[in-house]
C-alpha positions in Angstrom: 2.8 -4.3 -7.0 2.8 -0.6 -6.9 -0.2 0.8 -6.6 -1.0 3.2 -10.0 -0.7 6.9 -9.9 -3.2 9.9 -9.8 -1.3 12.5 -12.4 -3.5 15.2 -10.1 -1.0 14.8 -7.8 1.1 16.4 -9.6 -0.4 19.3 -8.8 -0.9 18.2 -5.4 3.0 18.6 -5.5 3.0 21.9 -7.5 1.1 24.1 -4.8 2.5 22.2 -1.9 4.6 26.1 -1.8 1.8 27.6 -0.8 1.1 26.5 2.1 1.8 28.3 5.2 3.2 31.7 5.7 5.8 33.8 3.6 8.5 33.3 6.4 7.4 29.4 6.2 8.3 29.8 2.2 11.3 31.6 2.6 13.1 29.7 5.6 12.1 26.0 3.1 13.9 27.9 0.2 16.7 29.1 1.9 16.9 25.3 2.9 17.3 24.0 -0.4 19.3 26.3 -1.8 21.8 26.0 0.8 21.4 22.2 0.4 21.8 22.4 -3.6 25.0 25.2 -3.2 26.5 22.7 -1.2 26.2 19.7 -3.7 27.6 21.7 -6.7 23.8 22.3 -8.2 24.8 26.2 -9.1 27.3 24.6 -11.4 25.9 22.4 -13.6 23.6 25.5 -15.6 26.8 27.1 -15.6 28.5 24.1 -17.2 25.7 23.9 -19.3 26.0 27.7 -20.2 30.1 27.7 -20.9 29.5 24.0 -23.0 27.0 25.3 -25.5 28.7 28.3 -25.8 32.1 26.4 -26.7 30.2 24.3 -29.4 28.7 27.7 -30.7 31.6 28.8 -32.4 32.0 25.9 -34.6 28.8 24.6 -35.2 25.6 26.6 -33.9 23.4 23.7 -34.7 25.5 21.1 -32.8 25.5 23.6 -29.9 21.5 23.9 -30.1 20.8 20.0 -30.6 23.8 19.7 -27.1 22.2 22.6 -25.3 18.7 21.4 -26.2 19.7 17.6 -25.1 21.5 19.0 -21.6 18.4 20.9 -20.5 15.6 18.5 -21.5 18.1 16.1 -19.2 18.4 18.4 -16.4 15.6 17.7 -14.3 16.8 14.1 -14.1 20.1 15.2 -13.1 19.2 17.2 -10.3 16.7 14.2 -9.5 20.1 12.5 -9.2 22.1 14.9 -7.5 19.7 15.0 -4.9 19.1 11.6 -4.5 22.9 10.8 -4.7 24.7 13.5 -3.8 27.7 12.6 -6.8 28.0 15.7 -9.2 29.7 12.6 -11.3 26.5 10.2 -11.4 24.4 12.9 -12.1 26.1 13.6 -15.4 26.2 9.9 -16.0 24.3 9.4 -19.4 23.3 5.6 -18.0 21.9 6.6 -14.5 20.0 9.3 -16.9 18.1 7.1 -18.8 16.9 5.2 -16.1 15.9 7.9 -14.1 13.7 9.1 -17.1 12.6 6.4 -18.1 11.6 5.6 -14.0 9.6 8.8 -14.1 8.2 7.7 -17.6 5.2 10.5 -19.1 6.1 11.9 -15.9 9.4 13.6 -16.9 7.9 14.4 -20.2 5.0 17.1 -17.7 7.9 18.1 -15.2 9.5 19.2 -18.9 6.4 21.1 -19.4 6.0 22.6 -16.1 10.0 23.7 -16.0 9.4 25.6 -19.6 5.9 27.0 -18.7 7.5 27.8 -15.0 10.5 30.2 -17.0 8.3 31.4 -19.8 6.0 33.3 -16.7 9.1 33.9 -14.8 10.7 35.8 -18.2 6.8 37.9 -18.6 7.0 38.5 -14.7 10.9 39.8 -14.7 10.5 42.0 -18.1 7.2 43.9 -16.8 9.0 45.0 -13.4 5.8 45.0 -11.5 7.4 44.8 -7.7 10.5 43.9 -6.7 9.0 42.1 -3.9 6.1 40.9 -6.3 9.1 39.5 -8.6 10.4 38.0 -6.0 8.3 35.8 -4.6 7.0 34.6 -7.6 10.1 33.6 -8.6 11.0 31.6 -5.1 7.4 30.1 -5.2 8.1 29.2 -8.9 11.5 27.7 -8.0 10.4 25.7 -5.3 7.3 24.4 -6.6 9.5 22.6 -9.7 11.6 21.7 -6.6 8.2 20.1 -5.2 7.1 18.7 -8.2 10.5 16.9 -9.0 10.4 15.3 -6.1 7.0 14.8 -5.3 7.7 12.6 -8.8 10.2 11.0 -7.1 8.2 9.7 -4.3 5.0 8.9 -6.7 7.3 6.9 -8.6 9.4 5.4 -5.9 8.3 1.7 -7.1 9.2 2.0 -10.0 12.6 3.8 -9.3 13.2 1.2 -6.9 13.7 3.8 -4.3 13.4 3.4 -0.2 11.3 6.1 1.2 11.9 7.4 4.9 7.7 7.9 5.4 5.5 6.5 2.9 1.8 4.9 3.6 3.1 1.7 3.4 6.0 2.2 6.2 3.1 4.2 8.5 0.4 1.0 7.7 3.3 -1.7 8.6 4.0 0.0 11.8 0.7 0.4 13.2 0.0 -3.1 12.0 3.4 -4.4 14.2 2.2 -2.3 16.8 -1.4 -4.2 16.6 -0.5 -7.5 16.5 2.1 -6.9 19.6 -0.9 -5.6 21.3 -3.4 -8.6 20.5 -0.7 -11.2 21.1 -0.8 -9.7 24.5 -4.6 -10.4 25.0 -3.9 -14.2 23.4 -1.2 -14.8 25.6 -2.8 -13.9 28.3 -5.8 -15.8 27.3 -3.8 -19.3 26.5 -2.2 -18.7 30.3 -6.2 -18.8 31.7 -6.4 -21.7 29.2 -3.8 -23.4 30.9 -4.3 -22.9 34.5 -8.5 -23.9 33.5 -10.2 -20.9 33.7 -11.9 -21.6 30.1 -14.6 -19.1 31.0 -12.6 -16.1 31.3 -10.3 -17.3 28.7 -13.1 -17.6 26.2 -14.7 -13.9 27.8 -11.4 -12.5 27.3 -11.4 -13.7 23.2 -15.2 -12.8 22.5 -14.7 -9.4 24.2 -11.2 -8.7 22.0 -13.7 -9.8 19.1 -16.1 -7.7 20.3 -14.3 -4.8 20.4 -12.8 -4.8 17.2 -16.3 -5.2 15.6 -16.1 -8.8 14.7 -14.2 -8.4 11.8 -13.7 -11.1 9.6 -9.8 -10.8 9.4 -9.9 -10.8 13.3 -11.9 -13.9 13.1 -9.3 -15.1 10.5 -6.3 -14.2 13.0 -7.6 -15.4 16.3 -8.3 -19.1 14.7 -5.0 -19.2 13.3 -3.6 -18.5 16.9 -6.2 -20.7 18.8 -5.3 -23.6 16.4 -2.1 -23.6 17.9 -2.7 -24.6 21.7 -3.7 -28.2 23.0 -7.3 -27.5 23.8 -9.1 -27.9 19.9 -12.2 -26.6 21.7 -11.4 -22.9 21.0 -10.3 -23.0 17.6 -13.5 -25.2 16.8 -15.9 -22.6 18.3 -14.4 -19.9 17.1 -14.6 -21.1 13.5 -18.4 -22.2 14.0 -18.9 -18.6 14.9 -17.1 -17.3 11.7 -18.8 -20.2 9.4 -22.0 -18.5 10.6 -21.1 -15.1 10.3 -19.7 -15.7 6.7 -23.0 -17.6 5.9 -25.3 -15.2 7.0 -23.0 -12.5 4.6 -23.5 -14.5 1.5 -19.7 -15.3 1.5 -20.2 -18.7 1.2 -16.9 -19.6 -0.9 -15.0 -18.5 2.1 -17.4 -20.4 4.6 -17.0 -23.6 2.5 -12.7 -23.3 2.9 -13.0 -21.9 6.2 -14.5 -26.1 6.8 -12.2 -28.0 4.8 -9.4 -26.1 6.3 -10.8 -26.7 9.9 -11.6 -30.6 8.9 -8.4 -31.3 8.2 -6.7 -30.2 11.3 -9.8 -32.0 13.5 -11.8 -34.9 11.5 -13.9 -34.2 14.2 -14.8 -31.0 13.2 -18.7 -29.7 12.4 -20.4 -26.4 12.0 -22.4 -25.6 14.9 -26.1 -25.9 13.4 -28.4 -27.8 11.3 -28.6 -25.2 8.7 -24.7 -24.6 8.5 -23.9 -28.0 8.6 -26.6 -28.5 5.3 -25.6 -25.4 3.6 -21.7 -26.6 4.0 -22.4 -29.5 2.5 -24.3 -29.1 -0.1 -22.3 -26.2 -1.6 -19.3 -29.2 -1.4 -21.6 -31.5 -3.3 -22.2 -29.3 -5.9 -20.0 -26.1 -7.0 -17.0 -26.8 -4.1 -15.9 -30.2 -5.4 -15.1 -31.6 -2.7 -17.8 -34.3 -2.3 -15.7 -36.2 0.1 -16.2 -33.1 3.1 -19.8 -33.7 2.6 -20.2 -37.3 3.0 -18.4 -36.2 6.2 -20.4 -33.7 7.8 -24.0 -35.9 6.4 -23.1 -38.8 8.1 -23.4 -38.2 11.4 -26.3 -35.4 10.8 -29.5 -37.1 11.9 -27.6 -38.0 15.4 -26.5 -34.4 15.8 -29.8 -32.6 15.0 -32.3 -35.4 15.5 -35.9 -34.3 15.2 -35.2 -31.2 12.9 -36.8 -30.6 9.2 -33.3 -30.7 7.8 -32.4 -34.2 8.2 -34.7 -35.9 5.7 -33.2 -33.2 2.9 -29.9 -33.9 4.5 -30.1 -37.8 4.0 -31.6 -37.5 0.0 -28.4 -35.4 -0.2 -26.1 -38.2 1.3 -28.4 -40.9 -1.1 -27.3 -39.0 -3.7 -23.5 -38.7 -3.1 -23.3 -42.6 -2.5 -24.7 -43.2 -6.0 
């Protein structure tokens, strides 16, 4: 799902230009206008120009209604053009509409920018302040439309179904590729201790990764996941009596309560670590979790496992209760 879109970016995009130096601004401009001269962009106002003016002799409303209807769909075009690089798609009425309607109330602000942008531009050019004055004005006014057409583009890439080079979401996939790379190292590595019966280190080597990484409940997530995979169960258990506790003590006890049934049903054998955990598991399966049948399992063998404690006798009115 894309994910929805500030419109104060596009402002963001509108005084991107003035960042940096004049030389900075001049050397990006000269860019794209070398860029666009190349692709046939100086032509299509030009077209636009010579086609209204054609119409205008026989019917001056026909030619306003055309001229009106080739610049309100210019902006797409160029979108086009840029995108495409084919003079031919960019005049094609079909890809038009779908670009405008891709940018949606988008287009219909980039429409407003583009007027306001050559109303100031017309002011600026009749009062002959500075010819350097007028100048850059107008290349800053150029290339922030430039900026805000395609900053458009990118906001709306979703929705345009469009394949950026750098976007957040290509930067956050590679550094999460890159992270999991590293900590299958560390589980590797740990699994090989596992293998050859160094459990101490092995299990030093997880709590430290752990550790490090704050004890973060996706970590803990992860790790399991990975530990449930080798032949020794012991890891995989421990870890997840670890996380059942850390998740209790957080009030996230929805997610304690699957983080069990998921563990039970890959070992029956399977129990949270203390008398409190154990209790707390089950009784949130007797009542709200529905799933009555895990806590029959973890109260049966409870007064064995924490003979002596304060819990049992609440633990075995509990069990009463289920077998009635």
């Amino acid at each position: 799902m894309a994910a929805p879109i500030n419109d104060n970016s596009l402002l963001h995009h509108l005084i991107r230009p003035a960042r940096g130096g004049a030389l900075a601004l001049v050397i990006v401009f000269g860019i794209l206008f070398t860029v666009t001269a190349s692709a046939g962009l100086p032509g299509l106002p030009l077209g636009i120009i010579l086609l209204s003016r054609f119409f205008a002799i026989h019917s001056p409303a026909g030619a306003i209604a055309l001229a009106t209807l080739f610049l309100a769909a210019s902006p797409a075009s160029v979108a086009i053009l840029g995108l495409e690089g084919n003079p031919i798609k960019a005049l094609n009425p079909v890809a038009l509409i779908r670009m405008i309607a891709g940018l949606g109330g988008r287009y219909a602000l980039l429409l407003g920018i583009i007027a306001a942008a050559t109303l100031l531009l017309q002011v600026v050019f009749h009062l002959h302040l500075w010819n350097i004055l007028d100048i850059t004005i107008g290349m800053f006014a150029i290339l922030a439309m430039f900026s805000a057409l395609s900053g458009s583009l990118y906001d709306r890439r979703h929705e345009l179904g469009l394949e950026a080079w750098h976007s957040p979401e290509k930067v956050e996939a590679k550094k999460r590729a890159a992270e999991d790379a590293t900590n299958a190292v560390v589980v590797t590595e740990a699994y090989g201790l596992v293998r050859v019966g160094s459990h101490v280190k092995a299990w030093e080597m997880l709590q430290t990764w752990l550790t490090e990484r704050g004890n973060e409940f996706t970590d803990y997530r992860w790790l399991i996941e990975r530990c449930a995979t080798w032949n020794d169960r012991r890891y995989a258990n421990r870890l997840t009596e670890e996380y059942v506790e850390r998740l209790l003590a957080s009030r996230r006890t929805g997610e304690a309560l699957d983080t069990v049934v998921a563990r039970c049903r890959q070992d029956a054998d399977f129990r949270p670590k203390t008398a409190a955990a154990t209790l707390e598991i089950a009784e949130l399966a007797a009542r709200g979790g529905g799933a009555s049948k895990l806590a029959r399992h973890l109260l049966r063998d409870f007064g064995e496992r924490f003979a002596g404690d304060a819990r049992v006798s609440a633990a075995q009115d509990l069990a009463r209760h289920l077998e009635e």
